[in-house]
C-alpha positions, -999 to +999 in steps of 0.1 A: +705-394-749+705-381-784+665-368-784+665-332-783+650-319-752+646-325-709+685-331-706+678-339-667+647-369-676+670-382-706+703-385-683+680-401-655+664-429-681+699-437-693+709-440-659+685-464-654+690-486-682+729-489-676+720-494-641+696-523-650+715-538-675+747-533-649+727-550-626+738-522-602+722-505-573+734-471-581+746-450-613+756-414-607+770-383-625+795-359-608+799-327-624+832-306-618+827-270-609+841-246-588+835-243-552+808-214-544+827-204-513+862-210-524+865-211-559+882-245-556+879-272-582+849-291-565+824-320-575+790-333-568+763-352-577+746-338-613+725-375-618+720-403-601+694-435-604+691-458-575+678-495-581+637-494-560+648-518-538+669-499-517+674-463-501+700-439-514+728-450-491+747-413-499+715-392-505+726-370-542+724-335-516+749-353-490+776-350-521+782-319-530+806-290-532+835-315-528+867-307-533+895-323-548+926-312-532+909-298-499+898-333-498+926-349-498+918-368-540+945-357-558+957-392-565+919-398-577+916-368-596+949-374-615+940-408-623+906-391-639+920-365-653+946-389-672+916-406-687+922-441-664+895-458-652+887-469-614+878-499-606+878-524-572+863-525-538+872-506-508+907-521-506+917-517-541+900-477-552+929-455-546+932-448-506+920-410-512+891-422-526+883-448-501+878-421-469+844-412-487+829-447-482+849-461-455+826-447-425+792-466-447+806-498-432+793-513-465+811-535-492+815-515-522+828-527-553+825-495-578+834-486-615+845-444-623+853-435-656+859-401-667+838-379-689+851-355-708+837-325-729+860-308-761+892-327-739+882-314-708+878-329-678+840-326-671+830-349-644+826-388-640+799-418-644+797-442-612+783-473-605+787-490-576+773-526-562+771-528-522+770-560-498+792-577-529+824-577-543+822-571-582+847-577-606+842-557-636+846-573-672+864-548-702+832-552-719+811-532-689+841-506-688+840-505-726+802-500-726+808-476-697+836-460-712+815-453-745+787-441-722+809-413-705+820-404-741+784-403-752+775-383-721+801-356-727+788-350-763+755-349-750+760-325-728+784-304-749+753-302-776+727-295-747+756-269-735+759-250-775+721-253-779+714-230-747+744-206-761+726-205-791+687-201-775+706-174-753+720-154-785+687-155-799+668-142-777+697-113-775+690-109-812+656-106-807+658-079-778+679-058-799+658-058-827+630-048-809+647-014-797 
């Protein structure tokens, strides 16, 4: 995550690495960002990296535009916004939450912490273990919790150097005429 370049191949290989080292079948990225239609606060899938041995369960394009309230997540999204982590199966995530995965008829034991950029609430990191009920140990949310941190500086920096190729090349049209 800290090489300079491909933000989109460096947040997929450190996807994979927490996901292997999670021994997890899925690790994605939701980015916040308002609705195209409505304007709404919304989220989907930015990254995601699913273990080889299985299908995306919730194909990355299925989860998109989302939105919080329309969706019925407020308690989720206050819980994120407030920095708290999520953490349980389907009977412990808070009951908003749950609507999204009930209908997989799968066991789902997940982990969501928040990412922030400059105190802002960005998005979130996922990971989530099917056909098994996970307890997660403070040293995984720690590492996940430093993760989301590192992610948010990440892409704060990738953010600042495309303002900063973008005022260049400004500069460089307006020296021209």
């Amino acid at each position: 995550l800290l090489e300079p370049g491909n933000l989109d191949a460096s947040m997929t290989t450190a996807l994979e690495i927490v996901g292997r080292a999670a021994q997890v079948k899925s690790v994605y990225i939701c980015e916040n960002y308002p609705h195209p239609r409505t304007g709404n606060l919304a989220f989907g899938v930015r990254f995601v990296w699913n273990d080889e041995t299985m299908e995306s369960i919730i194909p990355p394009e299925n989860v998109q535009d989302i939105e919080w309230e329309a969706n019925n997540l407020v308690e989720t999204f206050t819980l994120l916004v407030n920095g708290s982590v999520i953490q349980g199966n389907l009977d412990t995530v808070p009951k908003d939450y749950r609507h999204l995965y009930r209908n997989l008829g799968l066991d789902i034991s997940m982990l969501i912490v928040p990412i922030f950029i400059r105190l802002h609430f960005w998005g979130f990191i996922g990971l989530n273990v099917y056909q098994k009920t996970r307890k997660w140990s403070a040293d995984e949310i720690s590492a996940i919790q430093t993760m989301a941190a590192s992610i948010g500086a990440v892409i704060q920096r990738h953010k600042t150097e495309q303002q900063l190729r973008e005022e260049r090349e400004m500069a460089d049209t307006l020296r021209e005429v």
